[in-house]
C-alpha positions in Angstrom: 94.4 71.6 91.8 96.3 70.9 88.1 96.0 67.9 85.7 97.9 66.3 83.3 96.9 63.9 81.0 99.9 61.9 79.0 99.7 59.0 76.5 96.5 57.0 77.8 96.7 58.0 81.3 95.1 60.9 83.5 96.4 62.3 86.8 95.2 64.6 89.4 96.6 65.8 92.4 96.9 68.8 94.4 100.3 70.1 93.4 103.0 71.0 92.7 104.7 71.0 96.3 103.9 73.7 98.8 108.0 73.9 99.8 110.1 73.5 96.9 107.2 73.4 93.7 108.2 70.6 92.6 105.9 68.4 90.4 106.5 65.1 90.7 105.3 61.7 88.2 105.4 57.8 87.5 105.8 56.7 84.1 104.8 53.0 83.4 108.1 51.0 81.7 105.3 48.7 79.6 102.1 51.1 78.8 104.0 54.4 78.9 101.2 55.8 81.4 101.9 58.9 83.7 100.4 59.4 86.9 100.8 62.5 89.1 102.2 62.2 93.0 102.1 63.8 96.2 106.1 63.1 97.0 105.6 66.0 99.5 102.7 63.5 101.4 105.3 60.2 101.0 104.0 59.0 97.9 106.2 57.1 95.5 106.7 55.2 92.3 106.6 51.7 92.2 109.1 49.3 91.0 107.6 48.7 87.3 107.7 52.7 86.9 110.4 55.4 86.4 110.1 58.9 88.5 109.8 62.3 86.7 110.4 65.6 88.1 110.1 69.0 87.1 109.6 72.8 88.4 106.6 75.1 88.1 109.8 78.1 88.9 110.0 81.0 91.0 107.9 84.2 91.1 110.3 87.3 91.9 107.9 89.9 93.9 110.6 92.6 94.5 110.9 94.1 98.1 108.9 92.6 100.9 105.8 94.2 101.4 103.8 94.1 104.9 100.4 94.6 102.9 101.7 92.3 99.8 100.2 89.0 99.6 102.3 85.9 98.6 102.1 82.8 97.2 104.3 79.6 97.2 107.7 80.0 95.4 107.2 84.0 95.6 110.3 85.4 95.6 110.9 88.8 97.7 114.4 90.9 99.2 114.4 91.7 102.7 117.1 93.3 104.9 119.5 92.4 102.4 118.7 89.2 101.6 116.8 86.9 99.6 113.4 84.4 100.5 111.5 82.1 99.6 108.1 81.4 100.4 107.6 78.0 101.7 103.6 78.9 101.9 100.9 81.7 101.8 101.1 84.7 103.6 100.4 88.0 104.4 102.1 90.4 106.8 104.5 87.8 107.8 107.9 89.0 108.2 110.5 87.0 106.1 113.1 84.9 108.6 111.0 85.2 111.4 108.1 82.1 110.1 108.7 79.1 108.7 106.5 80.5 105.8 110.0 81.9 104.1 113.2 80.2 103.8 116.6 81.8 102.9 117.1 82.2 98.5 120.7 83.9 99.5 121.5 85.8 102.8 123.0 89.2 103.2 126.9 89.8 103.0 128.6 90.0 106.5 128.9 94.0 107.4 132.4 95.4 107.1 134.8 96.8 110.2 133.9 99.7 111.7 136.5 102.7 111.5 138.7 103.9 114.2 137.3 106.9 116.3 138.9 110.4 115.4 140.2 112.6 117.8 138.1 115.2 119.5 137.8 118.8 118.2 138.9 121.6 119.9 136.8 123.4 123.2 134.5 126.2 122.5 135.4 129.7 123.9 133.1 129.9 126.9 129.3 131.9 126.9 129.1 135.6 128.2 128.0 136.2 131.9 124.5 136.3 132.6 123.2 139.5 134.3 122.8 140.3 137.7 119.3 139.6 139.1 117.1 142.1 140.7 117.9 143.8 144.2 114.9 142.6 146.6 113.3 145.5 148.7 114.1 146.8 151.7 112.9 145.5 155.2 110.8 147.8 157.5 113.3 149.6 160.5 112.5 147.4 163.6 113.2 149.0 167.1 116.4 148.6 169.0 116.4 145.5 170.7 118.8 142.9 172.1 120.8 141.5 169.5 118.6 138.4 168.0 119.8 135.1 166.6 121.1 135.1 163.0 118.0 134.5 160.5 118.1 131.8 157.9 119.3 132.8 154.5 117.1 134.4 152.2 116.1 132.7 149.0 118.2 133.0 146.0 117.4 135.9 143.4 116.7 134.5 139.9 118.7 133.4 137.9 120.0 135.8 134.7 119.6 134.8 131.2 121.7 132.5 129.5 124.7 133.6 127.8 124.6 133.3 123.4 126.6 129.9 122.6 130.0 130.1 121.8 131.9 129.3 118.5 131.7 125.1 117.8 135.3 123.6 118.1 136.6 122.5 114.1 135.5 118.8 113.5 138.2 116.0 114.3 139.8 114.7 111.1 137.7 111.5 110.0 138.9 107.9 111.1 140.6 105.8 109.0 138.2 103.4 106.9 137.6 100.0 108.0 138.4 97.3 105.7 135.8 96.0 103.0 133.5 93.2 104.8 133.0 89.9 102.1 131.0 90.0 98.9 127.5 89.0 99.4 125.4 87.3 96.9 124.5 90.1 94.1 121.4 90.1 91.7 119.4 88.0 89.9 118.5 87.3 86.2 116.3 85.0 83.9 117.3 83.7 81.0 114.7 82.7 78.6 115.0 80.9 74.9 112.0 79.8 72.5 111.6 77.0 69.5 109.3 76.3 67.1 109.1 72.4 66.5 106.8 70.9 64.1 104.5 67.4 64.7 106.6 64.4 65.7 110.1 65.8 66.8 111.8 66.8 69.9 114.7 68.4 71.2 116.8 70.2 74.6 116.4 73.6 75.2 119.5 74.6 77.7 119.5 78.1 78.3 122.5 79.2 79.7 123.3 81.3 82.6 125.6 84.6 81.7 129.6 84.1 83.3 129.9 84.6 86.6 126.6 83.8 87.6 124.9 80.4 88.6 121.7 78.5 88.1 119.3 78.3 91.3 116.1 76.9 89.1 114.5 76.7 85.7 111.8 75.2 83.8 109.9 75.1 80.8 106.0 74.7 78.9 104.3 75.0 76.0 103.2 78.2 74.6 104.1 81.5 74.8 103.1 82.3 78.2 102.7 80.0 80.9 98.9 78.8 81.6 98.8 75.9 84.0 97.6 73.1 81.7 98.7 71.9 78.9 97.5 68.9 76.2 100.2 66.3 76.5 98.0 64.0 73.6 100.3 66.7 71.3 103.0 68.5 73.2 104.9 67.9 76.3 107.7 68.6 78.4 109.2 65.4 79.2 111.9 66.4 81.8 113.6 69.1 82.7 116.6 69.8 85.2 119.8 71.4 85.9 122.3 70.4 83.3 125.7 68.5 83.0 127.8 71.3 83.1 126.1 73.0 86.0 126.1 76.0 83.7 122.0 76.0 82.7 118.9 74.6 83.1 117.7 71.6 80.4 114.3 70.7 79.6 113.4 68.3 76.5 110.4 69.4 74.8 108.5 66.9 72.6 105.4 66.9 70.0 103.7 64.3 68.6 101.8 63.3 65.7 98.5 65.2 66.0 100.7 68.5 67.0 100.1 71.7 65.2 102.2 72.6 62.2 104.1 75.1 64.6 104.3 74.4 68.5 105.9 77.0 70.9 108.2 75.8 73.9 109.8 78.6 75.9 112.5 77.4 79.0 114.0 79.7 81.7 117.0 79.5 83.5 117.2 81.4 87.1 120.6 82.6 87.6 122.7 84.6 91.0 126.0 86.1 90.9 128.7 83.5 92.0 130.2 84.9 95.0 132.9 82.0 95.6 
């Protein structure tokens, strides 16, 4: 549960969204009054009021753990690609739930090689020895010549012969060729001002070349805390920019602000791989 309280008016709700973290408010066109919305339960603004947006950002949690514990907008690597978590959860695998959603899949694997040709025979093992000579049967008398007997069992066998010489290895295939570029990396870019009462401005941190903005945000102070007092500082919107280059956010105080007020903004930026 968060609130914010701007101008004369108080919101509460139970955000910011469990599947994107977006925060969502309606600003009054007459009083100038903000109230907080569930978009992700169907609410909306009405006619005589203007919707507002903005991010709480992403949380990069490094590899997925199966003992880790996640939160929404936790961002993890897993078999070579990137998620998202959607909702809480432990122990759940990322792309098998609908508690994690693809932040950039895994690059296509490359050809395989061809096979290379077999190596050479080995020379073949010495002969085993000869196994022992059974004893002798007892002299029977002289009789009428009986029926061949079956044949007697087999001696055992001799031990085996010391392994020959391996074959030299076959010369190594030729290398397949290199499979597409997946998506590399991620970086934040942060940048900080220092307004005094009564002013306002855009922070647009931009991402570095060849990379691209996939989220952003901004608050007041030098780390982020959850609340804020909007009576005197505020961040009145904040999105991806024209250029598609960075992430803007206008900060604003008023006239009971402290001489000095800290805004810090962040832009989330991927390698491009178009």
């Amino acid at each position: 549960m968060s609130a914010l309280l701007l101008g004369s008016g108080v919101a509460v709700a139970s955000i910011p969204s469990t599947t994107t973290g977006a925060i969502t408010g309606c600003v009054n066109r007459t009083s100038g009054a903000v109230r907080i919305v569930d978009f992700q339960a169907g609410k909306r603004c009405t006619s005589r009021e203007t919707t507002v947006g903005w991010s709480k950002g992403f949380r990069y949690r490094g590899g997925w753990s199966s003992t880790g514990r996640y939160a929404v907008l936790d961002v993890v690597s897993h078999g070579g690609s990137s998620y998202l978590a959607s909702a809480a959860s432990s122990g759940v695998v990322p792309g098998t739930s609908r508690a994690w959603s693809v932040l950039v899949a895994r690059g296509a694997n490359g050809l395989r090689g061809a096979t290379g040709p077999q190596g050479l025979a080995g020379a073949a093992g010495l002969d085993g020895a000869d196994g022992t000579d059974g004893l002798d049967g007892l002299n029977g008398a002289d009789g009428a010549d009986g029926a061949v007997g079956p044949a007697g069992p087999a001696g055992p066998a001799g031990p085996a012969g010391p392994a020959g010489t391996p074959g030299a290895a076959g010369a190594t295939g030729a290398t397949g060729p290199q499979g597409p570029a997946g998506v590399l990396g991620w970086e934040v870019v942060t940048v900080t001002i220092d307004l005094t009462p009564n002013s306002h401005t855009l922070l647009d941190p931009q991402c570095p070349s060849g990379k691209v903005p996939v989220g952003g945000g901004a608050h007041v102070g030098n780390t982020y805390s959850g609340t804020g007092n909007a009576t005197t500082a505020y961040v009145s919107e904040s999105d991806l920019d024209s250029t598609g280059t960075g992430w803007g956010s206008t900060v604003v105080t008023t006239a009971g602000a402290d001489p000095s007020t800290r805004f810090v903004a962040h832009v989330i930026c991927v390698t491009n791989s178009a």
